[in-house]
C-alpha positions in Angstrom: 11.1 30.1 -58.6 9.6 31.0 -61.4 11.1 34.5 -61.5 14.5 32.7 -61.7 13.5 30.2 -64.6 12.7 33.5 -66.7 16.1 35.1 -65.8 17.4 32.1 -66.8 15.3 31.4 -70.5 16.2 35.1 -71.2 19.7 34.3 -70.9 19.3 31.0 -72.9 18.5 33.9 -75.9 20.6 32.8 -79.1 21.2 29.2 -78.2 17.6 27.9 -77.6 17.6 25.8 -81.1 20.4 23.9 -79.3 18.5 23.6 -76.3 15.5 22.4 -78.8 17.8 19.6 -80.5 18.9 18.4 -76.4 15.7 18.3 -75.8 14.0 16.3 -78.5 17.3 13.8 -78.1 16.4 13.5 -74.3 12.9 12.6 -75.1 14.2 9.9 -77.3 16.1 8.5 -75.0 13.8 8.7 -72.1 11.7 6.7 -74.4 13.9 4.4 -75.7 14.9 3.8 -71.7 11.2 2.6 -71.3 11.3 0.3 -73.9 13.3 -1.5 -72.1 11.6 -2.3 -69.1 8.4 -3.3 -71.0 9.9 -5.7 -73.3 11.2 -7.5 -70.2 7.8 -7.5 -68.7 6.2 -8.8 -72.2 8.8 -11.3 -72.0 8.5 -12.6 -68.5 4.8 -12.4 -68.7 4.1 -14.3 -72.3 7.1 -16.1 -73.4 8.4 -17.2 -70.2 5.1 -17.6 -68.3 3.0 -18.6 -71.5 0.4 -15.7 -70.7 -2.7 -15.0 -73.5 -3.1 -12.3 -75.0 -6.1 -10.9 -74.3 -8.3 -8.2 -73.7 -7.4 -7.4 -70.7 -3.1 -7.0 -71.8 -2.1 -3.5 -72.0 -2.0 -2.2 -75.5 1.8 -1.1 -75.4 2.2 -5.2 -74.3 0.0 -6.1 -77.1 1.7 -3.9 -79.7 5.4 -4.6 -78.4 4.4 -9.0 -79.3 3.1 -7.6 -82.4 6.6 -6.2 -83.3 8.2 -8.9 -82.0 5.7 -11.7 -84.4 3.5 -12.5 -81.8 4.2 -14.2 -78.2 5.0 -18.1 -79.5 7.5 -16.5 -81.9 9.2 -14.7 -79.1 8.9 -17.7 -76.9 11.1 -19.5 -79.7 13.7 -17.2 -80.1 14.5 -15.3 -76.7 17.7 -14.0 -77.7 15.5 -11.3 -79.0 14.5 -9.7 -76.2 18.1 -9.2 -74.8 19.1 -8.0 -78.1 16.1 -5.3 -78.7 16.9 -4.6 -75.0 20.7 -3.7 -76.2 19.7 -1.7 -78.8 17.3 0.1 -77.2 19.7 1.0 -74.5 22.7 2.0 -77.0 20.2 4.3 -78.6 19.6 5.7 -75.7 23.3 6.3 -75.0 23.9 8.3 -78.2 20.6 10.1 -77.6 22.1 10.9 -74.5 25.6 11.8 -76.1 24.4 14.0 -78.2 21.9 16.0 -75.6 24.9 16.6 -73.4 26.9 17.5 -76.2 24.4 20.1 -77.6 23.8 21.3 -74.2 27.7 22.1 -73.2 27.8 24.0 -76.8 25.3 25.9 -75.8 26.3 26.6 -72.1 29.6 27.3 -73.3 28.2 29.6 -76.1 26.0 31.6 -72.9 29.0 31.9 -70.7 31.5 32.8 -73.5 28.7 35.8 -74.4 28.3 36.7 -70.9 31.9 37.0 -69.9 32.8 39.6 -72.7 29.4 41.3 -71.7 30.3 41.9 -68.4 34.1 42.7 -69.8 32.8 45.2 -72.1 30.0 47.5 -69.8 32.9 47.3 -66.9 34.8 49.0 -69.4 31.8 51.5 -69.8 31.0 52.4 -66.4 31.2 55.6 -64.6 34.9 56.3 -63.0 31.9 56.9 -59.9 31.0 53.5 -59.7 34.5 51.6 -59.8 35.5 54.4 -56.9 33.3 51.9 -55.1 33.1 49.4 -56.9 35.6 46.3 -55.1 38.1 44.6 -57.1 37.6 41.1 -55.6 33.6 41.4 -55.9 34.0 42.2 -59.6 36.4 39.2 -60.5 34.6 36.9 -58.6 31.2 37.8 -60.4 33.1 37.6 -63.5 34.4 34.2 -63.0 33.2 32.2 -60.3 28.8 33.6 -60.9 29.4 33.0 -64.4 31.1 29.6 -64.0 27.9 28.5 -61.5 25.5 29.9 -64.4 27.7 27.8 -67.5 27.3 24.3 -65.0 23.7 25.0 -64.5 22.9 26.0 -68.2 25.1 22.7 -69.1 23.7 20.0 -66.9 21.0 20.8 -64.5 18.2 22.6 -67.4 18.8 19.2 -68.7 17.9 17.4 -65.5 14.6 19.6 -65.2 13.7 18.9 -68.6 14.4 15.4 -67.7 12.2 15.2 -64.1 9.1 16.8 -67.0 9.6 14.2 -69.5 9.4 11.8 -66.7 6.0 12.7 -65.5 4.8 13.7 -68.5 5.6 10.3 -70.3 5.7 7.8 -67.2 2.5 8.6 -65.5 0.2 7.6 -68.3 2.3 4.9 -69.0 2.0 3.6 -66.2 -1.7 4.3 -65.8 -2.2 2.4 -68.7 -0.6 -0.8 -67.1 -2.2 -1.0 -63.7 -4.2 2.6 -62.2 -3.8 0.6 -58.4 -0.2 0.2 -58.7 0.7 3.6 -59.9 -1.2 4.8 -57.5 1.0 2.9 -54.8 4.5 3.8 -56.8 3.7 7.3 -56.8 2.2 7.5 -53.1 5.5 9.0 -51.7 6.8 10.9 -54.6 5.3 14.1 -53.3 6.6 14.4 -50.2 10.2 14.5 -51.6 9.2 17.0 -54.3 7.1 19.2 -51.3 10.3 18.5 -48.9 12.8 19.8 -52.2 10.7 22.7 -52.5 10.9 24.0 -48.8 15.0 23.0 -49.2 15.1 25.1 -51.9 14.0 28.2 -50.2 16.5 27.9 -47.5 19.5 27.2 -49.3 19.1 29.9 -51.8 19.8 32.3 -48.7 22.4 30.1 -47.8 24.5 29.9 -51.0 24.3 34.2 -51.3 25.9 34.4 -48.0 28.8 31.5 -49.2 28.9 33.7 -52.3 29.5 37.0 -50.9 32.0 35.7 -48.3 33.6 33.7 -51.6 34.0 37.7 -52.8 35.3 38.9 -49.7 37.7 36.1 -49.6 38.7 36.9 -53.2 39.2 40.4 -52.3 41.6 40.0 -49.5 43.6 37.8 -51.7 44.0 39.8 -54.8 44.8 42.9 -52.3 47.6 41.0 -50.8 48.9 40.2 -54.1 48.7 43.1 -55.7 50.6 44.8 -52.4 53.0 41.7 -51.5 56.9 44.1 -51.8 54.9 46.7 -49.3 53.9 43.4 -47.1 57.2 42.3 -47.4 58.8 45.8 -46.6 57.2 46.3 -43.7 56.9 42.5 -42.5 53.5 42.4 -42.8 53.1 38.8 -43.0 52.0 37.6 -39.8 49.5 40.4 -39.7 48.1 39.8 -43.4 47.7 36.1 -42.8 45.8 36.8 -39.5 43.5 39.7 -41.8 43.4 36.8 -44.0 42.0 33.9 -41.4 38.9 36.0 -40.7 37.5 36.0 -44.1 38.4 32.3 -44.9 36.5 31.2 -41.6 33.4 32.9 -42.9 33.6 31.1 -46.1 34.3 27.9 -44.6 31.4 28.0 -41.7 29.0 29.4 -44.5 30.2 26.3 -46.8 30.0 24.4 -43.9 26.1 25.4 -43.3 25.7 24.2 -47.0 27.0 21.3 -46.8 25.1 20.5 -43.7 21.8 21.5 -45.3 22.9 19.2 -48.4 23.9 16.4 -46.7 20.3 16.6 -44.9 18.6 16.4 -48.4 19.9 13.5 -49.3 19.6 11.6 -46.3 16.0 12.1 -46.3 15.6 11.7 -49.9 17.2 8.4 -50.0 15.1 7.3 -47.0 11.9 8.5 -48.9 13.4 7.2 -51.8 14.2 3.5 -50.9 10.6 3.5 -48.7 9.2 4.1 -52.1 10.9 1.1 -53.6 10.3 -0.9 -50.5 6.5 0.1 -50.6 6.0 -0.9 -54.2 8.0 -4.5 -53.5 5.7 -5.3 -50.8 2.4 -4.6 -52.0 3.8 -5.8 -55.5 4.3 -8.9 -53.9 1.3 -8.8 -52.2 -0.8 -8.7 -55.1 1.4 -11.3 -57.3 0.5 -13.6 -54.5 -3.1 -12.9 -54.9 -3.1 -12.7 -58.6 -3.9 -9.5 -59.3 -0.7 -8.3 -60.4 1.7 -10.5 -62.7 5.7 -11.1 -62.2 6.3 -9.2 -65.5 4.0 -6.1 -64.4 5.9 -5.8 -61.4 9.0 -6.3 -62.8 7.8 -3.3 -65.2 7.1 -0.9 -62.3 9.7 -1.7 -60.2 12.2 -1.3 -63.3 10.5 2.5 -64.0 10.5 3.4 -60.5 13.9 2.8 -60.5 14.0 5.0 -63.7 12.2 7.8 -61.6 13.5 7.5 -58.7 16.8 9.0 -59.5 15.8 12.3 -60.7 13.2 12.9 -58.1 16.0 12.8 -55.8 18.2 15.0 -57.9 15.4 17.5 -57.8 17.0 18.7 -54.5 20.5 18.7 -56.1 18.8 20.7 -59.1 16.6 23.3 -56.9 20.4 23.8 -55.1 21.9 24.5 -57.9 18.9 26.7 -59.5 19.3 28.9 -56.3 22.8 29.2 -56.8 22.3 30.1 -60.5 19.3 32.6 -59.4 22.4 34.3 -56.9 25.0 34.4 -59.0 22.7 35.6 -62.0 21.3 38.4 -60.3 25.0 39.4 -59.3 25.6 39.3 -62.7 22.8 41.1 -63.6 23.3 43.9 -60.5 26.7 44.9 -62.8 25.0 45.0 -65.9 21.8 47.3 -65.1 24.3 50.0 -63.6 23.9 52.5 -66.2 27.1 53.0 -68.5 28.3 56.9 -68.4 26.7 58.5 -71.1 28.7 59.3 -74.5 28.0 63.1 -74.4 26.5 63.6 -70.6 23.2 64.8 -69.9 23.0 68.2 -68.6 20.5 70.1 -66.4 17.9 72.9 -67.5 20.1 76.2 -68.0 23.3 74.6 -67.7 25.6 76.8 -71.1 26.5 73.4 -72.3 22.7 72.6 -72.2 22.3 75.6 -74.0 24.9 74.6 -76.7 23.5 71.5 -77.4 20.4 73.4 -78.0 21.8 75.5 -80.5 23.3 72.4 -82.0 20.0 71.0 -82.7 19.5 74.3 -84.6 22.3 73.4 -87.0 25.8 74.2 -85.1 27.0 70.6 -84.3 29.9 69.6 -82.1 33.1 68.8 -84.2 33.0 65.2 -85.0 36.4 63.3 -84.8 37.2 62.4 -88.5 36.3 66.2 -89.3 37.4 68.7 -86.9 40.6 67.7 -85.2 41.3 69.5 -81.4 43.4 72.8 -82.3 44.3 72.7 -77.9 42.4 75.8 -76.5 40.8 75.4 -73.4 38.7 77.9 -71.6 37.5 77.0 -67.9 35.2 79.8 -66.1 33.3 79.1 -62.8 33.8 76.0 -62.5 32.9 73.8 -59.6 32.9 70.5 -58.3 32.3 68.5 -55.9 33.2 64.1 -55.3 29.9 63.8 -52.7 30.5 66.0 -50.2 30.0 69.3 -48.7 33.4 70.7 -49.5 33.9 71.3 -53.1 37.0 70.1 -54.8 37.3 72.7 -57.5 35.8 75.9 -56.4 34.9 78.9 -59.2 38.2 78.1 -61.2 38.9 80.1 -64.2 41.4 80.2 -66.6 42.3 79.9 -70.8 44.9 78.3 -72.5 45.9 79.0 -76.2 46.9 76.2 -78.5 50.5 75.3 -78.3 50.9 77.0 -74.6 52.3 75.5 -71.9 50.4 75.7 -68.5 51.7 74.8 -65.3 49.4 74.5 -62.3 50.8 74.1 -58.4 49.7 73.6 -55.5 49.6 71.4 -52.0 48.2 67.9 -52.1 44.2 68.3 -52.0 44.0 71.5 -53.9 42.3 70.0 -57.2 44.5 69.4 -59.7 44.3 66.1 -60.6 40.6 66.3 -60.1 41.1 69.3 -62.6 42.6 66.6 -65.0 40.0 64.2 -64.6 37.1 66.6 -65.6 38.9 67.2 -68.7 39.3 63.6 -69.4 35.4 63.6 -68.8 36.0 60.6 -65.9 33.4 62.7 -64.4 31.1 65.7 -65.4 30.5 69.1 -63.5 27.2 70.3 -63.3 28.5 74.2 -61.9 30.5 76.3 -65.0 32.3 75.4 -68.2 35.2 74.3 -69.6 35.4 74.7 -73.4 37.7 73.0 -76.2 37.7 75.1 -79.4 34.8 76.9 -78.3 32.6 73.6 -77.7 31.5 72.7 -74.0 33.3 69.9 -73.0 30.3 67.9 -72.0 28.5 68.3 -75.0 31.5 66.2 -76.7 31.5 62.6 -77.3 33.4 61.4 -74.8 36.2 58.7 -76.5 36.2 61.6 -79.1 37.3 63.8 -75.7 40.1 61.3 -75.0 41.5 60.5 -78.1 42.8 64.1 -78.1 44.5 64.5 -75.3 47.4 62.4 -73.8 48.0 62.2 -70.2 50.8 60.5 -67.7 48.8 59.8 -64.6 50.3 60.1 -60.8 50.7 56.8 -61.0 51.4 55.5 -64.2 50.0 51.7 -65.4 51.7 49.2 -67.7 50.1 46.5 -68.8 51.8 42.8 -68.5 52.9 43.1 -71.9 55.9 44.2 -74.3 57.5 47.3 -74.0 57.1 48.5 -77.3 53.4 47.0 -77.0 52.7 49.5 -73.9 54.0 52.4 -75.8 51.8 52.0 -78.8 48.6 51.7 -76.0 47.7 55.4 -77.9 48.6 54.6 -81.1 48.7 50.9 -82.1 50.0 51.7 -86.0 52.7 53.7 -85.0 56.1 52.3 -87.0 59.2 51.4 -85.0 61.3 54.6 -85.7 58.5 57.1 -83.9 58.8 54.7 -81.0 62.1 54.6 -80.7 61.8 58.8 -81.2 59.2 58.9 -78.4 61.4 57.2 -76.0 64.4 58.9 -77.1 62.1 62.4 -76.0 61.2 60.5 -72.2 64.6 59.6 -72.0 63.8 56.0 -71.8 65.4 54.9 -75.0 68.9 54.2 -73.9 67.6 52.5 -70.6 65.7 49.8 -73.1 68.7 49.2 -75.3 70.2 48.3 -71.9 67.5 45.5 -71.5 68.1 42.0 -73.2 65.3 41.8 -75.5 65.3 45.7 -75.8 61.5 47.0 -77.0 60.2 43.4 -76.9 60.6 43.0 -73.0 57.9 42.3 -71.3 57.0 44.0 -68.7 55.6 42.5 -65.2 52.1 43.0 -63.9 51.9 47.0 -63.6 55.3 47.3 -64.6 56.8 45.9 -61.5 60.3 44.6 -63.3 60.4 48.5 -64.1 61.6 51.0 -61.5 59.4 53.5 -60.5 61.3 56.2 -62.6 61.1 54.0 -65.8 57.7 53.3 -65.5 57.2 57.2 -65.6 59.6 57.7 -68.5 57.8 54.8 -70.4 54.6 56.4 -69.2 55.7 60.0 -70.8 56.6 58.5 -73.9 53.3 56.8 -74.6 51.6 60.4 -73.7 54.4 61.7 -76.6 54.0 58.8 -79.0 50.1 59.2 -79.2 51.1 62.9 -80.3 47.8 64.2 -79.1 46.4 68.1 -79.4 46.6 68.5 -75.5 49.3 66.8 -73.4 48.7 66.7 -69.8 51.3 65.9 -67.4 50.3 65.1 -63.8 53.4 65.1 -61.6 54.6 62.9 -64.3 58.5 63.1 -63.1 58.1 62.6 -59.4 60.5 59.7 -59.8 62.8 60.8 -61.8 66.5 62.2 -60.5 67.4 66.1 -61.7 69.1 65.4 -64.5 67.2 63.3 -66.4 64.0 65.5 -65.8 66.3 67.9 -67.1 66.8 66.1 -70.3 63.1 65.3 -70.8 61.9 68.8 -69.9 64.4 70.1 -72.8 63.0 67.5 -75.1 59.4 68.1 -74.7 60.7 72.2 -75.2 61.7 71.3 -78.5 57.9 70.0 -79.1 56.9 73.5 -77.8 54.0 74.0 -80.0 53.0 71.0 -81.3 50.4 70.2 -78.4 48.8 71.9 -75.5 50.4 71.1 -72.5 49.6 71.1 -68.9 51.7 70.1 -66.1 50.8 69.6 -62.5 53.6 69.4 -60.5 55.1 69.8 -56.7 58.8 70.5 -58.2 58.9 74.0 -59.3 62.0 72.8 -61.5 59.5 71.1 -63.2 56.9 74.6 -63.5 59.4 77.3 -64.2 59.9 77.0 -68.4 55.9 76.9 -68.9 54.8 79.7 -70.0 52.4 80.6 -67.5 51.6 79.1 -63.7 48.6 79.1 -61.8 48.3 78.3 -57.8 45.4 76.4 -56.9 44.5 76.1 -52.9 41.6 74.5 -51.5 40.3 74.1 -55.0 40.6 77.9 -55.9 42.5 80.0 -58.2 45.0 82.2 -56.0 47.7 83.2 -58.4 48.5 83.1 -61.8 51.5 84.5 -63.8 55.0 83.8 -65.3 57.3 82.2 -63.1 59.7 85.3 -63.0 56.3 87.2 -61.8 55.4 84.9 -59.4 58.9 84.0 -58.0 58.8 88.3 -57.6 55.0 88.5 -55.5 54.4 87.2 -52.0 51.9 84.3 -51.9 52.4 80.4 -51.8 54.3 80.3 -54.9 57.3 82.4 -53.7 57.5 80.6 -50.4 57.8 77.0 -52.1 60.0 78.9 -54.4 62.5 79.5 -51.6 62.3 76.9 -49.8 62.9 74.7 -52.5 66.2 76.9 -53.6 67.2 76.5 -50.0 66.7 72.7 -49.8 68.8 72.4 -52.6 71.9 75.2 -52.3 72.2 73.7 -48.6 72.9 70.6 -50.4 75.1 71.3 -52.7 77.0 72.6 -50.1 76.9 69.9 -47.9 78.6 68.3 -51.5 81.2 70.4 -51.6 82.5 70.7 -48.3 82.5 66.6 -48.6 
């Protein structure tokens, strides 16, 4: 437990003065909330009963008649005690007001902090670990572990300070009215704390296997959502909602086992709990009867007990929750100590790049962004890699590109290409070969430096729910109205979003569903354009896009010939044959490389898609004419 209350004062870091203030207000009004009791008891005891003051009166008795002008003057004007009784209890209320009220600020302050923690080092982490990573898991530690970790920050480190102000300030209290009676009001207090203790272990197991099914269930859902038209294609809706009962009976049988646990808690607290109060009645009595207790003493304990009482029992309620909180923090925590992917890599022992940096040391320093600006050459030699298997995805490739050339790179699904991209958008580093920009190994480069030059159109391009004109500027965020309009006009999407009611302030769906899938490309290509980056990369960026229009954006990206570095990956050799030079990857090797008039002439793979593709198409043309 104790583990758990330091995870938990480290995260309280920045708000503890709030805390501090709580704190000293709930020690007010724990104080002001005994007041109460005793100046019943002094009233009962000597201005009702007519009881001396003596020696043997307790000295908080003695000093409360003192503040009050002595016992006769109290016994003439009893409207006092019920109206220091009132006062002392609305102090106590605004005590209270303003602990709870410091103590949401600061919980809110904690969670608020934590939430754009977690959205910041997601944004940080290796492409690696969200290839893993699920979706569902992530949201719910982001919203529901946080949320359990804001109520427990807001309300329950309260309660604990509470339950130690309690025993700090009632047991010498009430060891300074009568040492036999506490002894007797305090006989079954440790059982329930012993019993909460025990509870506490258990549940905490309990509540991670409600949390991880919570996740699972999550994850199913957003899944569905995020594929409902391929659902509904398919008529997929019996079968999801069965995929989906299996999950959601885990969650409610573990929830059940909670609430089970729970509801044992608190049936045996509150029979502890009111065997305590019965207990201190009966021997209270007891000794009243005998005189060795007075009404007003036992009035006083029985008042305080009922004070106690409540927290004790919420000490199950607050151990509960603190092993929720423990969970759901170390979830938290499990995303934050993964290690964010380093800004400029770190490379083995007689890796080149290794040995670049080490000449950088020496005085020949990487090109920073505001002083040396990408020219576009790129120089790959040997390079390998592999995603965690045996079989390497990219196998000894090597190739150059001058600035201002056009490359286009074919090849069947699985031969490397897009992995190709991604190492040169450092999502992941090699450790085998080099790939240079300028002259400078790639993972010796600051990596957002690394992706602010270059501009790519993914396989499959995301828009965000937002604006059209607001997802084109995603590169460039200053870029005035007329280069927009000019980068759209280039993707051949310009026309389309005239068409549209609110034209470049239309927003969008949630990855671009309202959009079809060759607009979402278009709009994808012009946001590549727009950025107007040194290297350009095009990843089977006009897959969904008819003939014609591909037509009309590969003539206006010929007109940019020059400007940028391009590469284009593509299975449509319409798309391959004005670059100026092609290169045939297979099984994550180089197997041909040339002009697309020289490799259209040579046998190999690029000849027999050649003509197969021509044949495809004249057949149906054909079949269009003779209709």
């Amino acid at each position: 437990m104790f583990s758990q209350l330091q995870a938990i004062w480290r995260l309280m870091r920045g708000q503890r003065l709030r805390y501090g203030v709580a704190l000293a207000c709930l020690v007010g009004a724990t104080l002001l909330n005994y007041a109460v009791p005793l100046v019943g008891s002094a009233t009962i005891d000597y201005a009702v009963a007519g009881k001396s003051v003596d020696a043997s009166t307790p000295a908080l008795i003695a000093l409360l008649l003192r503040a009050f002008g002595g016992a006769e003057n109290l016994r003439g004007a009893l409207w006092l005690a019920p109206v220091a009784m009132l006062l002392f209890s609305a102090l106590s209320g605004l005590c209270s007001y303003v602990k709870g009220w410091q103590a949401s600020l600061a919980s809110d302050g904690i969670a608020r902090r934590l939430k754009n923690q977690l959205y910041d080092h997601l944004n940080h982490l290796p492409a690696r670990h969200h290839d893993r990573a699920d979706t569902g898991d992530l949201v719910q530690r982001c919203t529901s572990d946080v949320e359990t970790t804001r109520q427990f920050l807001a309300t329950q480190v309260m309660e604990i300070g509470n339950a130690l102000v309690l025993a700090g300030t009632a047991l010498p209290l009430l060891l300074s009215l009568s040492v036999p009676m506490t002894l007797v009001s305090f006989s079954l207090l440790g059982p329930i704390v012993l019993y909460g203790y025990f509870y506490f272990r258990r549940v905490k197991h309990v509540f991670r296997q409600v949390d991880e099914a919570e996740g699972a269930l999550t994850a199913v859902i957003q899944e569905n959502l995020t594929g409902i038209r391929v659902v509904r294609a398919f008529a997929r809706q019996d079968f999801e909602r069965e995929k989906f009962a299996g999950p959601n009976a885990r969650y409610r049988d573990r929830s059940l086992q909670m609430l089970r646990l729970l509801s044992w808690y608190w049936s045996v607290s509150d029979f502890v709990a009111l065997s305590q109060l019965g207990l201190t009645l009966l021997v209270g009595a007891h000794w009243v009867t005998t005189g060795a207790l007075t009404i007003g003493m036992l009035f006083a304990f029985l008042s305080y007990l009922s004070i106690m009482l409540w927290p004790v029992r919420q000490m199950g309620r607050i151990l509960t929750d603190l092993g929720k909180t423990a969970i759901a923090v170390g979830r938290i925590q499990e995303i934050l100590a993964v290690e964010r992917e380093p800004e400029a890599g770190v490379l083995a022992a007689g890796h080149p790049a290794a040995d670049d940096r080490a000449r950088g040391c020496a005085g020949i320093t990487p090109p920073a962004a505001d002083r040396a600006p990408f020219r576009g050459a790129i120089a790959v030699r040997g390079l390998r890699f592999s995603h965690g298997g045996e079989r390497h995805a990219l196998n000894d490739i090597s190739f150059a590109v001058a600035p201002g050339e056009s490359l286009a790179i074919l090849g069947p699904s699985g031969s490397g290409k897009s992995t190709l991209m991604h190492l040169l958008l450092r999502l992941y580093d090699y450790t085998e070969g080099t790939i240079k920009l300028d002259g400078h190994e790639l993972t010796s480069l600051p990596r957002k430096w690394v992706r602010t030059q270059i501009g790519v159109v993914m396989q499959e391009p995301f828009l965000f729910s937002k604006t059209l004109k607001d997802n084109l500027r995603l590169g460039r965020g200053d870029a005035p109205d007329h280069e927009v309009e000019e980068a759209a006009r280039a993707a051949c999407i310009h026309d389309t979003i005239l068409t549209f009611q609110q034209g470049y302030d239309t927003l969008v769906g949630e990855r671009g569903v309202t959009l079809s899938g060759g607009q979402r490309q278009r709009v994808a290509i012009a946001r590549a354009v727009l950025k107007r980056p040194p290297l350009l990369i095009l990843d089977d960026a006009m897959s969904a896009v008819d003939g014609e229009t591909e037509s009309m954006i590969l003539d206006a990206l010929k007109q940019r010939r020059g400007r940028a570095t391009t590469l284009v990956i593509a299975h449509r050799l319409s798309t391959l044959i004005h670059a100026d030079r092609v290169i045939v990857l297979d099984r994550g090797r180089v197997i041909q490389t040339g002009t697309h008039d020289e490799l259209a002439a040579q046998p190999g793979l690029y000849r027999r898609l050649w003509q197969i593709q021509t044949s495809v198409e004249s057949d149906f043309q054909r079949e269009l004419q003779a209709g």
